[in-house]
N, C-alpha and C positions, 0 to 999 in steps of 0.2 A: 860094315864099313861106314862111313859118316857119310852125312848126304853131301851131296858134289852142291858146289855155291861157284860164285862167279865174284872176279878182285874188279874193283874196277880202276881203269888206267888212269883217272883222273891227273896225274900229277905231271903229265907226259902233254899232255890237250891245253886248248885254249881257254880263256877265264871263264869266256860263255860256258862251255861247256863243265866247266870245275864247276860251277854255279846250279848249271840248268841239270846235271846228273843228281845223284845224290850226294853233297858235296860233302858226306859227314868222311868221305876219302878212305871209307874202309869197307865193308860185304858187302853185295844186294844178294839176297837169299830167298827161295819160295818161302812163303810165310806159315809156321809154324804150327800146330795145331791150339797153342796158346793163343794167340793172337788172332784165328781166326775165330774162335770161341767168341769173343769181344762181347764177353757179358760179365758184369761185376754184381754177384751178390752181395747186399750187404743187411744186416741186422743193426741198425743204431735208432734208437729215439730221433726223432724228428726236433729239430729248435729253429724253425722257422725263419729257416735261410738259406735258402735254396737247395739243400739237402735233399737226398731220398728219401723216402717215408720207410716203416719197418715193410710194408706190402709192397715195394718197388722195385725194380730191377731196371735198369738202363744200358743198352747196348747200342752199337752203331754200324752203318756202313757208307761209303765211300760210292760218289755217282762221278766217275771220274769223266770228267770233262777234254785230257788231254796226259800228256805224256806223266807229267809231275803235278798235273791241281786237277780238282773237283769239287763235290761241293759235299761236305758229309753232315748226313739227318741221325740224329739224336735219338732215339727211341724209346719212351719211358713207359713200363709198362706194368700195370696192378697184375700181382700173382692169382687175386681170387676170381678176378672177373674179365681179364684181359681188356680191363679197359687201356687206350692210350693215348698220348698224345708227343708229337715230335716238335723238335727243335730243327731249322736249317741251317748250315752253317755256310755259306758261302765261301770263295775265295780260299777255301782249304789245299795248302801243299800235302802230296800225296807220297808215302815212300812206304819200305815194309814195314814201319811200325811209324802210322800219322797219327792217330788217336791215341788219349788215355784216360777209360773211362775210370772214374773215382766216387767217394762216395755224396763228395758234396761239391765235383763239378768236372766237367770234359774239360781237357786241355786237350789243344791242338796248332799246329803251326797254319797262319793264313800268311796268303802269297799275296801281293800288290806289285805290278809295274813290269811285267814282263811280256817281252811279243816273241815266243816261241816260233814264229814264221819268217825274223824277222832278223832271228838270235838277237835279241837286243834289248838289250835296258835301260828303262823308260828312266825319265824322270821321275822322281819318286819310291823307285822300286824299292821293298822290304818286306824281311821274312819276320814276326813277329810272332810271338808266345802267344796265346789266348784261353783266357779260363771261361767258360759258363756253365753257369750254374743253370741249374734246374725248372727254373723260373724261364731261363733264357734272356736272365742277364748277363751281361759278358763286360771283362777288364781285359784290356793289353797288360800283358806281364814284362815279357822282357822281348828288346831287337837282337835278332841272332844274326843279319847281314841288311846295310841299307847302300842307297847310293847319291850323296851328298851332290848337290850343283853338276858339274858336268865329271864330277873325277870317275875312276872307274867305285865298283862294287865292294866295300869293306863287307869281309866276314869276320865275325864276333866268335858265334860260334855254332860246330855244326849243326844241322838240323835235326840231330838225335837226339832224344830226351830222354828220363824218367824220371818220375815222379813218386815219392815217396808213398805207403799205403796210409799214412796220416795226413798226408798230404802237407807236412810240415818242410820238408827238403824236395831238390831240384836237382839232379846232376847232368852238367854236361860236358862237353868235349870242345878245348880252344883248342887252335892254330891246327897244324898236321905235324907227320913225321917229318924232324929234321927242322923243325923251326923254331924259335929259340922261347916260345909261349906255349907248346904244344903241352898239353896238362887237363886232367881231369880237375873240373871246380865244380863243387858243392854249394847251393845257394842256399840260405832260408826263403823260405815262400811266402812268409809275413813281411820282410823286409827287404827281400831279392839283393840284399849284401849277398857277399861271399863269406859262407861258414867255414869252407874248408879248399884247398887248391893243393894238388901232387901234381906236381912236373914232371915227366915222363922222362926227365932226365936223371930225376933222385933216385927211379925205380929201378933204372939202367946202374948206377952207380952201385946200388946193394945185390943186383942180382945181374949182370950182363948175357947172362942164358935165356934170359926171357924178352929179350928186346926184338919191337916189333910194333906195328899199331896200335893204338887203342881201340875195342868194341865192344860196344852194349849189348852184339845181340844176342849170348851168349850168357847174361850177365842180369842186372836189376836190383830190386832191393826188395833184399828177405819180407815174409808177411808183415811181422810186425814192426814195420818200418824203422830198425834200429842198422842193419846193415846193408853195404850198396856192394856189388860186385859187380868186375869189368874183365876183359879179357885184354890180353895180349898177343899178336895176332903177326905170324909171316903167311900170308898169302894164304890158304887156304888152314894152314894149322896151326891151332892154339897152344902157343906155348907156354903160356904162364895165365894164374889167375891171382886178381887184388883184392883182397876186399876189407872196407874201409868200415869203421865201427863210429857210428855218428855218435853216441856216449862220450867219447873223450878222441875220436878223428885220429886217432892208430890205426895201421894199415898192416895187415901179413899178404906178402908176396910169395904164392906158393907156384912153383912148376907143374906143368901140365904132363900127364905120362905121354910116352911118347905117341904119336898117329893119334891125337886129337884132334879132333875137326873140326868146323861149323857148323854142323849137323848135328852133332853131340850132343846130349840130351842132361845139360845140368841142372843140377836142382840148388836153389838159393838158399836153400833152407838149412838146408846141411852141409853143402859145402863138397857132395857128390858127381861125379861126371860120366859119363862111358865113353869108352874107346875101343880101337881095336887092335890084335896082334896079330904080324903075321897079314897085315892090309895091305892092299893094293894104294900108291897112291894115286891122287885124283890128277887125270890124265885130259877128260875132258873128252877123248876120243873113244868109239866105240871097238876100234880098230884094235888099237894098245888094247883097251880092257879086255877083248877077248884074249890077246897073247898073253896075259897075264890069269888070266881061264887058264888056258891049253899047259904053259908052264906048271900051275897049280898042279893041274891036276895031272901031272906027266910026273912029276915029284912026290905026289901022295902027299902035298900040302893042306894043311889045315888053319884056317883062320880062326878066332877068338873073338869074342865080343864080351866085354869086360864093364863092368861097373869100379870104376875106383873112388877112395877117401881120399880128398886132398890133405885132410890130415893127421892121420891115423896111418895113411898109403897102403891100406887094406886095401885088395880088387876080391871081388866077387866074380867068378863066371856066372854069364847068363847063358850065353850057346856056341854053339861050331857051325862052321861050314866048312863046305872045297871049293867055293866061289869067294876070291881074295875081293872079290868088287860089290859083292853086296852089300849092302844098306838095311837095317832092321826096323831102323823106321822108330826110333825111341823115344817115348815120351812120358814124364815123371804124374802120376794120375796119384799120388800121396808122397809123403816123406820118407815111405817105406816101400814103396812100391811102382815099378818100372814095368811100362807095357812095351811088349816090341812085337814086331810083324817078321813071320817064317815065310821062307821063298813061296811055299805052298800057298800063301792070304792070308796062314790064322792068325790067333793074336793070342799071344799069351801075358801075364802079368807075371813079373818073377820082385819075390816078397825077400827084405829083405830083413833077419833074424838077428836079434839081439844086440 
């Protein structure tokens, strides 16, 4: 079963709070075992600007200070000798995925102007892009919410990112559902134009089985920074995925099988996902989930956990249970190869052939 996440109500609550939560208005989810990883190898010649050297690795973590900001240190480190040296970055907003570490600079959003004790936004207040590089120089890239003179808080747009692995493209997420800007836009990162913008209302028009939020977390751009995928999202399950081809900015909208989750373990590369059959869905109670135990297994029900092709619509089994509410715990360790977690702890890797 996919891991259990949390919706958040944002849309229902006041600005402070659409603001001061994670205002990208769509998951907060335990953070992933990608992401906790937060190390970027990379192999490139060095050309002396701010880049990694071929002996460097740089990873980060987050000294959180308060609900949503802290302050995140930089950590660059020689493979041979473990020498190192950090970068601090002050002022950092903090959410499931703040950082993005790259090969030739950390992007991260800093917060200005907010009194969390006080709900209230200062003068001044602004969420802002920021690159640095290696060196620990640092450029503002782009404003994703400021607050002009005394009016209330404009947001641009959410606080979610990715950043291409060339580091050539940017995508992010305007407006929310139901407003007349809500759209995925693609920037160049040399010129922070707009390279590419879908309106979540064109997507609705070719496929209306997949209408739902926009989210990233689920989603990203392939290794070799030519494609971006995003999900599509009612509350807890994925029902459709996009993914957009920076070569020429065509877009395939594929459906998700059914009892996709948040939790669901895709891989970017391929275009693969896992789900399950035969799932319990997420309830949120421990109460219902056992009833959904006792049903199970009062029925000689059997659950599935599936690997499927978004497009090919191959599924591969990987295992069974009699527990409708388990969780496997999925996570893509190659392009061919899926590890998951048995009720028992073990861990096995299921390979995937030809």
């Amino acid at each position: 079963m996919s891991k259990k996440i949390i919706v958040s109500g944002v849309l229902s609550i006041s600005l402070f709070t659409v603001i001061a939560g994670v205002v990208t208005l769509f998951f907060q989810k335990s953070i992933s075992p990608e992401i906790e990883n937060k190390t970027q190898v990379v192999s490139h010649e060095l050309i002396n600007n701010g880049c990694l050297k071929d002996d460097e690795i740089a990873k980060y973590e987050i000294k959180e200070k308060g609900s949503y900001y802290g302050d995140a240190v930089i950590t660059i480190t020689k493979k041979d000798n473990n020498e190192k040296r950090t970068i601090l970055i002050k002022d950092t907003r903090t959410s499931y995925h703040p950082v993005e570490i790259h090969h030739c600079g950390t992007y991260l959003i800093r917060e200005f102007g907010v009194d969390y004790k006080k709900s209230e936004f200062l003068e001044g207040f602004n969420w802002t892009l920021w690159k640095y590089d290696y060196r620990g120089e640092s450029i503002k890239l782009l404003t994703f919410a400021e607050k002009i003179d005394n009016n209330e808080p404009k947001i641009y747009y959410s606080t979610d990112f990715r950043v291409s692995t060339p580091e050539h493209h940017i995508a992010l997420i305007k407006g929310y559902g139901g407003s007349p800007d809500y759209s995925v836009v693609i920037k160049d990162l040399k010129t922070l134009g707009d390279a590419f913008v879908l309106p979540v209302a064109d997507i609705l028009k070719q496929n209306p089985e997949v209408v739902g939020d926009v989210g990233f977390e689920n989603g990203g751009w392939s290794s070799d920074g030519r494609y971006f995928w995003f999900t599509l999202n009612q509350l807890a399950d994925i029902v459709g995925f996009v993914r957009v081809d920076s070569n020429d900015w065509s877009y395939k909208i594929l459906p998700a099988p059914q009892r996709t989750m948040g939790g669901d373990a895709f891989n970017i590369n391929t275009g693969m996902v896992t789900y399950g059959d035969n799932v319990a869905p997420w309830t949120g109670s421990e109460e219902i989930d056992q009833q959904f135990k006792d049903e199970a297994v009062q029925n000689g029900q059997i659950s599935s956990f599936y690997i499927y092709n978004l497009f090919s619509k191959q599924k591969y089994l990987v295992a069974t249970t009699t527990d409708p509410t388990y969780f496997f715990k999925p996570f893509w360790v190659s392009d061919t190869g899926l590890q998951y977690e048995l009720p028992d702890g073990g861990k096995r890797v299921y390979k995937i052939k030809g």
